[in-house]
C-alpha positions as CSV (number, residue, x, y, z in Angstrom):
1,X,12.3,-4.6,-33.5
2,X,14.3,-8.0,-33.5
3,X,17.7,-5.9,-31.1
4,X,16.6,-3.9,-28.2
5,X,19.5,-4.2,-26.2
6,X,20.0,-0.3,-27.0
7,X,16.5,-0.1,-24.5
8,X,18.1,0.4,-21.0
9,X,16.3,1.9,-18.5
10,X,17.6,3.8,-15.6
11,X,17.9,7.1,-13.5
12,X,18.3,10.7,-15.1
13,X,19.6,13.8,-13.9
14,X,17.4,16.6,-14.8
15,X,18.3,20.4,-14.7
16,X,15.0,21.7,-14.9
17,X,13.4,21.5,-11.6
18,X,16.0,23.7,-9.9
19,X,17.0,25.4,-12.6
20,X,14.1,26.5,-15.0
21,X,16.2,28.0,-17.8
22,X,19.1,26.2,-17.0
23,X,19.8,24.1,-20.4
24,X,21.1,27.0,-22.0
25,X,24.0,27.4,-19.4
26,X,26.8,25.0,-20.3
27,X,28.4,25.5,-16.9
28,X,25.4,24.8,-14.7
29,X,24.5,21.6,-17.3
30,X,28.2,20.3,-16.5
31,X,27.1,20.1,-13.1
32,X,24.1,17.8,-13.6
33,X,26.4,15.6,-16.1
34,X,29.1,15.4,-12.7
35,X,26.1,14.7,-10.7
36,X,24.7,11.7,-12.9
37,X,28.2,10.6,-12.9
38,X,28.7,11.0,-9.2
39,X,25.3,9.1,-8.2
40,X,25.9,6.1,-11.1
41,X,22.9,7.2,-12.8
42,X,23.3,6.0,-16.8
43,X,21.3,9.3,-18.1
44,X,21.7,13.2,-18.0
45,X,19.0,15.0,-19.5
46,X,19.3,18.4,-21.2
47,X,16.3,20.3,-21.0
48,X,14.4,23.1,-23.5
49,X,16.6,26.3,-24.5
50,X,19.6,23.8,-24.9
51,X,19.9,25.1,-28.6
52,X,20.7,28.5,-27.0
53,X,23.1,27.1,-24.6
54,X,26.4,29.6,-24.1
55,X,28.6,30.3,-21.2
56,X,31.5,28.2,-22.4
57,X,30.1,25.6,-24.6
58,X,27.1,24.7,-26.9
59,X,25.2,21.0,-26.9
60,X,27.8,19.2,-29.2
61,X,30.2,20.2,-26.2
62,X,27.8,19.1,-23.8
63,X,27.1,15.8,-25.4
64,X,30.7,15.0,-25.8
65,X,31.5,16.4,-22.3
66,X,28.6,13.4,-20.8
67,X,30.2,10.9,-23.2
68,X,33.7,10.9,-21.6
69,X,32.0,10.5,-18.2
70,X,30.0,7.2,-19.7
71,X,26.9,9.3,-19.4
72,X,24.2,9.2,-21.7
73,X,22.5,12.0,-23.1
74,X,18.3,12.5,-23.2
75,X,17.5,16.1,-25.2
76,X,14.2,18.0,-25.3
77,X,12.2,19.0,-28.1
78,X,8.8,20.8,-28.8
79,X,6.8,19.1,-30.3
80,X,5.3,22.2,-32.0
81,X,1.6,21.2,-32.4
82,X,0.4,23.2,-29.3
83,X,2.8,26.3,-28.2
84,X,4.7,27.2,-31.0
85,X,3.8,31.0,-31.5
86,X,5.8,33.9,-29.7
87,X,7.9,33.1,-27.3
88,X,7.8,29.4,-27.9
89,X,11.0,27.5,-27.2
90,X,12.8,25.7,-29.5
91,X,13.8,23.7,-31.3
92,X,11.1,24.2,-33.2
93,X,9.4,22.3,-36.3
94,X,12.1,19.9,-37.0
95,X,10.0,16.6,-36.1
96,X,6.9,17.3,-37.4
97,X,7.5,16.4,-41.1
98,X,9.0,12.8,-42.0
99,X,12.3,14.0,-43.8
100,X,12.7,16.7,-41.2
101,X,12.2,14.3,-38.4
102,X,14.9,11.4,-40.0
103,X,17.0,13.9,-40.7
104,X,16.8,14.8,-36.8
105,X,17.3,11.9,-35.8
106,X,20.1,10.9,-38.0
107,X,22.1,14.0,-36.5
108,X,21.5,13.3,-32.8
109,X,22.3,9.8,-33.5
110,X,26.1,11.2,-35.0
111,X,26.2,13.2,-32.0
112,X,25.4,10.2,-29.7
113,X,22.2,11.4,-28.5
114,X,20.5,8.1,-27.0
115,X,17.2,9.8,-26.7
116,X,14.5,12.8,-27.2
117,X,11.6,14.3,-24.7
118,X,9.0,15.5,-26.7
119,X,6.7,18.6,-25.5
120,X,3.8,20.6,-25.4
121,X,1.4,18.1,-27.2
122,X,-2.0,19.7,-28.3
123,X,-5.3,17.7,-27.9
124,X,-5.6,13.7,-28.5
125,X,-7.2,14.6,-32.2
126,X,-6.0,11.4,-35.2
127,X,-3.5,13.6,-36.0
128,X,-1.8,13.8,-32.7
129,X,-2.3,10.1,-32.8
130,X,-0.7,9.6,-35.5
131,X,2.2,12.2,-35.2
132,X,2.8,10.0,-31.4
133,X,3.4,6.9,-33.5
134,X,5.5,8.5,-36.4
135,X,8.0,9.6,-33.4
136,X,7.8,6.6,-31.8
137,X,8.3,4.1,-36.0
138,X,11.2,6.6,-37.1
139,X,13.0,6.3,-33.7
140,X,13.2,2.6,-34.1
141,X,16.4,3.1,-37.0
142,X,18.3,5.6,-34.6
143,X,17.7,3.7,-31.9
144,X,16.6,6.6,-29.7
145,X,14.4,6.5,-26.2
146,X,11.6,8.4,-26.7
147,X,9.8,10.6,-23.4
148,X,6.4,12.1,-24.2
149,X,5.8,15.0,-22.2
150,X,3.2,17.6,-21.6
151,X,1.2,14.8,-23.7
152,X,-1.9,12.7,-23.4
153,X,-2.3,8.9,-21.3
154,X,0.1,6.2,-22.6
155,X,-2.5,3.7,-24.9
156,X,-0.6,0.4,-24.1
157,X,1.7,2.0,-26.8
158,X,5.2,0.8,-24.3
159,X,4.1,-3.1,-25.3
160,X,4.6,-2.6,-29.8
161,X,7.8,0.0,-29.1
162,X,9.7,-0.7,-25.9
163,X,11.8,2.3,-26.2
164,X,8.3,4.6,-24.9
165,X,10.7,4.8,-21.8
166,X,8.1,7.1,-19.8
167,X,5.2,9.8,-20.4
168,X,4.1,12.5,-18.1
169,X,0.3,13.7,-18.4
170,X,0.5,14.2,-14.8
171,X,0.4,16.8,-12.1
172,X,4.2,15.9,-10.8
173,X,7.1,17.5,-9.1
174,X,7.3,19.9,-11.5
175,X,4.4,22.0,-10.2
176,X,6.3,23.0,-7.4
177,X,7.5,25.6,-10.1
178,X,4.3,26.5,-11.5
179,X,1.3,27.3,-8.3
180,X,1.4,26.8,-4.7
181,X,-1.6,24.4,-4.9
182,X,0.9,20.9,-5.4
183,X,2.2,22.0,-1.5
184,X,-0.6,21.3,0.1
185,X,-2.2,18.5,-2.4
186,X,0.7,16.6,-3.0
187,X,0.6,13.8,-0.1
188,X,-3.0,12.5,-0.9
189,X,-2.4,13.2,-4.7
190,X,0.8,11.0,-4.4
191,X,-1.0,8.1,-2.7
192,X,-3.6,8.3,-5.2
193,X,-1.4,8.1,-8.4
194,X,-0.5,3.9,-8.1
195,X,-3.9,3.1,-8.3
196,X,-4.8,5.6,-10.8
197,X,-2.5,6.8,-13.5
198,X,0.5,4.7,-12.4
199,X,-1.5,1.7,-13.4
200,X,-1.4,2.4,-17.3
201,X,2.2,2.9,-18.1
202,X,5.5,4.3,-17.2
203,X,4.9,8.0,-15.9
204,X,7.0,10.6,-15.7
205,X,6.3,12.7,-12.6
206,X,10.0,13.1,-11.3
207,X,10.1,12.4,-7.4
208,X,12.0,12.1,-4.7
209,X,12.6,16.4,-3.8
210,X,14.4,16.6,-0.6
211,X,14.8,20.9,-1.5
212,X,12.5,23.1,-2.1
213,X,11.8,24.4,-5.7
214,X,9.6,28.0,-6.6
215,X,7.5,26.3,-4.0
216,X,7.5,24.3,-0.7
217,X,7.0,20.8,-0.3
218,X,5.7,19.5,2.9
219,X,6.2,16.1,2.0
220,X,8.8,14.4,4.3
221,X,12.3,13.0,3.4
222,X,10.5,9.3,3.6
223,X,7.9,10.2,1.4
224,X,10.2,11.6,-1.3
225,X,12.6,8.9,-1.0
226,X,8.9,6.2,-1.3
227,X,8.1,8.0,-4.6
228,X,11.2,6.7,-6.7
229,X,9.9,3.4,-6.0
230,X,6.5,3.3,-6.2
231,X,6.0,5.3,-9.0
232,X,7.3,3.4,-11.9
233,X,9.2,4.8,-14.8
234,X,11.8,3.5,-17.2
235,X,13.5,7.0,-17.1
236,X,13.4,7.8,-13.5
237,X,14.0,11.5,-13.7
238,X,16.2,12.7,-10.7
239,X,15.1,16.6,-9.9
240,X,16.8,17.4,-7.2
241,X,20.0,20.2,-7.0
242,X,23.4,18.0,-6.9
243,X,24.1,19.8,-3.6
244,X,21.0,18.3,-2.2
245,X,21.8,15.1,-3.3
246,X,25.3,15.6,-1.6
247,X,23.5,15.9,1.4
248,X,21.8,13.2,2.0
249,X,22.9,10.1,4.7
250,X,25.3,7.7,2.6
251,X,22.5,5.0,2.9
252,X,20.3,7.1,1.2
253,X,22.8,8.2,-1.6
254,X,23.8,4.5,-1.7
255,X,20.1,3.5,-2.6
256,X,19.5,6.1,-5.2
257,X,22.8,5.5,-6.8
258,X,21.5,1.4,-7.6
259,X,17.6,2.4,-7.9
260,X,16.4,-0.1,-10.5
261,X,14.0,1.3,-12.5
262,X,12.5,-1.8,-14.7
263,X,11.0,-4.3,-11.9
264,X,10.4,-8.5,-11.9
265,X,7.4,-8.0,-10.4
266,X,5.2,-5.6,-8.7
267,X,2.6,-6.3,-5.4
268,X,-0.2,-3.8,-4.0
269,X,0.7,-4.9,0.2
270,X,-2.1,-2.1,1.4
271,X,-3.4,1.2,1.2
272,X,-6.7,3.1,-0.2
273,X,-6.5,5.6,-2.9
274,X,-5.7,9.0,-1.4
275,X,-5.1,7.9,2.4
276,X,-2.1,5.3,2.0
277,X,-0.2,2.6,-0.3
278,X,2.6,0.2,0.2
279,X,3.8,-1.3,-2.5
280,X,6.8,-3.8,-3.6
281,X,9.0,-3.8,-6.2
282,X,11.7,-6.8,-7.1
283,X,14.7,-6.8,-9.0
284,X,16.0,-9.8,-8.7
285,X,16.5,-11.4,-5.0
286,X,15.7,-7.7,-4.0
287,X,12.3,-6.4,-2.6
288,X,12.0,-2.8,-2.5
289,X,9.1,-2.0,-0.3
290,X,8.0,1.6,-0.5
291,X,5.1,3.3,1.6
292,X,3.5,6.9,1.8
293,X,0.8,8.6,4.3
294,X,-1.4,10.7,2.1
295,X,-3.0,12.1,5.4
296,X,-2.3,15.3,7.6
297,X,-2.2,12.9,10.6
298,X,0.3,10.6,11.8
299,X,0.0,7.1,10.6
300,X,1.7,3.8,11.0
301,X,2.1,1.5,8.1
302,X,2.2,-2.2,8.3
303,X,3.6,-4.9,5.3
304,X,4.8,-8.4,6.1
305,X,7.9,-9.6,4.2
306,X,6.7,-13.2,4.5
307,X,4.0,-12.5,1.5
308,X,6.9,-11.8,-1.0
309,X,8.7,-14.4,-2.5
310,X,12.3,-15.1,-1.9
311,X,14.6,-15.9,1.3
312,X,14.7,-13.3,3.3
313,X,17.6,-12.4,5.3
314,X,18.3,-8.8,5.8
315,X,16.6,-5.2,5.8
316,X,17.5,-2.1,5.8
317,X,14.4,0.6,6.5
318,X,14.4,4.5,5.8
319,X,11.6,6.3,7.9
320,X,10.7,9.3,9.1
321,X,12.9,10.8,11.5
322,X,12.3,13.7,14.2
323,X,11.0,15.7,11.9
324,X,10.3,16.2,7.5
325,X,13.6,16.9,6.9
326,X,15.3,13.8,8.2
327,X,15.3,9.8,8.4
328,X,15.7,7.2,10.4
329,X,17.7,4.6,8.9
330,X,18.3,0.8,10.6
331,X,20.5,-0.7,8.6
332,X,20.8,-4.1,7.3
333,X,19.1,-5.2,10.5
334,X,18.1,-9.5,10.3
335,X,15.1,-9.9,10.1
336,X,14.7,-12.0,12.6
337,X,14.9,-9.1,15.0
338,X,11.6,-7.3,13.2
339,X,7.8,-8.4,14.6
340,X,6.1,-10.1,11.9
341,X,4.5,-7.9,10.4
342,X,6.5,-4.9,10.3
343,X,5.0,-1.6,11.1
344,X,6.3,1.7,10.2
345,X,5.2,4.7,12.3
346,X,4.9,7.4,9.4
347,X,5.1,11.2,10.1
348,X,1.5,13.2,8.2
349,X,2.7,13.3,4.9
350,X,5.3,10.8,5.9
351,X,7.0,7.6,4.3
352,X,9.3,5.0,4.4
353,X,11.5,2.5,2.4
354,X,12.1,-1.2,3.0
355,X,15.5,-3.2,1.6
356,X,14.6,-7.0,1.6
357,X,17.8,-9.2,0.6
């Protein structure tokens, strides 16, 4: 792969976590291509069912609709290896066999697709190996991203093709559709993941939801917010309903509208798996410093900004306000006005997020 400039990572919209069946509603899909527009983010992606989409328009629409907005658009397949019987959603079949899956790729690449999530893998048999890499090889000609989803542990496979964006093989946001069990799990869970799964590869569990889904989070604001920086993922799905979005301070939007999601370098600051973890992120002259309290009890959270490289200026910090719903947001304070080292009084289950210019 001599060119890769096609490779750019960045933010998604996604429809699904809201809005289940939602792909196949051309209407409510406009809205998540305004929202990605809205918030900057380079990527709108159009979930399963989107081959039954009505209600004023069909994908081609869709995709073209994205396209005048300078949004790029990410569209779900199954993979059909695992649920592909009754009831199975489509499309279905048309990237399991090599001529099948170029001419696939060839259309979506006409329609100016820039990339596929692939679902519902079944087992991690040689053949499901070998079917990961044939998505991954024929890709390469189309230039398309490629998302594995409902799949097994990323095998170092992001270093030979770059366009792996992210894979999922995680218990993420999207449970809050599924059972109850994530609202009560989720805080430790989430403080557990960077120095577990997160360690591998890019993984796709979708944070940062400041509304509820099917069912509650108790998570607070700062935590959400935390989990689009410390969980790393070249396609850093957004699941939140635009109105939420809308709702947030205009700090907050601000940050999530120029959230890098490919990062110069990466350092563990503190925490224990399951009770705590701040971690930084640079882009550039930029630390992003993101911390979550996996515990039911209150916690404060302490990082120096004299470990990490750079002159350091100004900071903004997002923590927990009055309650989970809220923040408190000092804003591009100097630094000179913050103890050394900085702690962070975190709500249980809270968060927070550092700025360092």
């Amino acid at each position: 792969m001599n060119d890769n400039s096609w490779i750019k990572p960045g933010p998604a919209a996604w429809i699904y976590w809201a809005y289940n069946n939602g792909s196949n509603d051309f209407q409510i899909v406009k809205k998540y291509i305004d929202l990605a527009a809205e918030m900057k983010w380079p990527y709108n992606l159009i979930d399963w069912k989107w081959n039954e989409m009505g209600n004023g328009g069909h994908v081609h629409d869709a995709v073209q609709y994205a396209a005048e907005k300078d949004i790029r658009t990410l569209l779900w397949y199954n993979s059909s290896t695992s649920w592909n019987g009754e009831g199975a959603p489509g499309p279905l079949f048309v990237l399991n066999g090599k001529e099948s899956r170029i001419n696939e790729y060839r259309k979506l690449k006409e329609m100016g697709v820039s990339g596929i999530k692939v679902d519902f893998f079944n087992g991690d048999g040689h053949q499901e190996m070998n079917y990961y890499i044939d998505l991954l090889e024929d890709a390469i000609d189309h230039q398309l991203l490629i998302n594995f989803h409902g799949a097994t542990l990323p095998r170092g496979w992001q270093r030979t093709y770059p366009h792996m964006m992210t894979m999922e093989a995680v218990y993420g946001a999207e449970w809050y559709n599924n059972r109850p069990l994530l609202t009560n799990k989720a805080a430790r869970h989430n403080a557990t993941l960077p120095f577990t799964w997160n360690v591998v590869g890019p993984m796709d569990y979708t944070p940062g939801t400041f509304s509820d889904s099917q069912h509650p989070h108790i998570t607070s604001h700062g935590h959400e917010l935390a989990l689009t920086i410390l969980f790393e993922s070249a396609l850093q799905h957004m699941p939140d309903r635009p109105e939420s979005y809308r709702s947030l301070p205009a700090p907050v939007r601000s940050l999530l509208s120029g959230l890098p999601t490919a990062w110069d370098e990466t350092r563990l600051l503190a925490g224990y798996p399951g009770e705590s973890v701040v971690l930084a992120r640079r882009k550039g002259d930029c630390w992003y410093v993101a911390g979550i309290n996996g515990t039911e009890e209150p916690l404060t959270l302490t990082f120096s900004p004299a470990v990490l490289a750079g002159t350091h200026e100004t900071i903004t910090l997002f923590s927990d306000g009055t309650d989970e719903r809220n923040f408190t947001i000092t804003d591009e304070a100097s630094l000179t006005g913050f103890p050394e080292p900085i702690e962070v009084k975190c709500l249980p289950r809270g968060g927070f997020v550092a700025i360092i210019q």
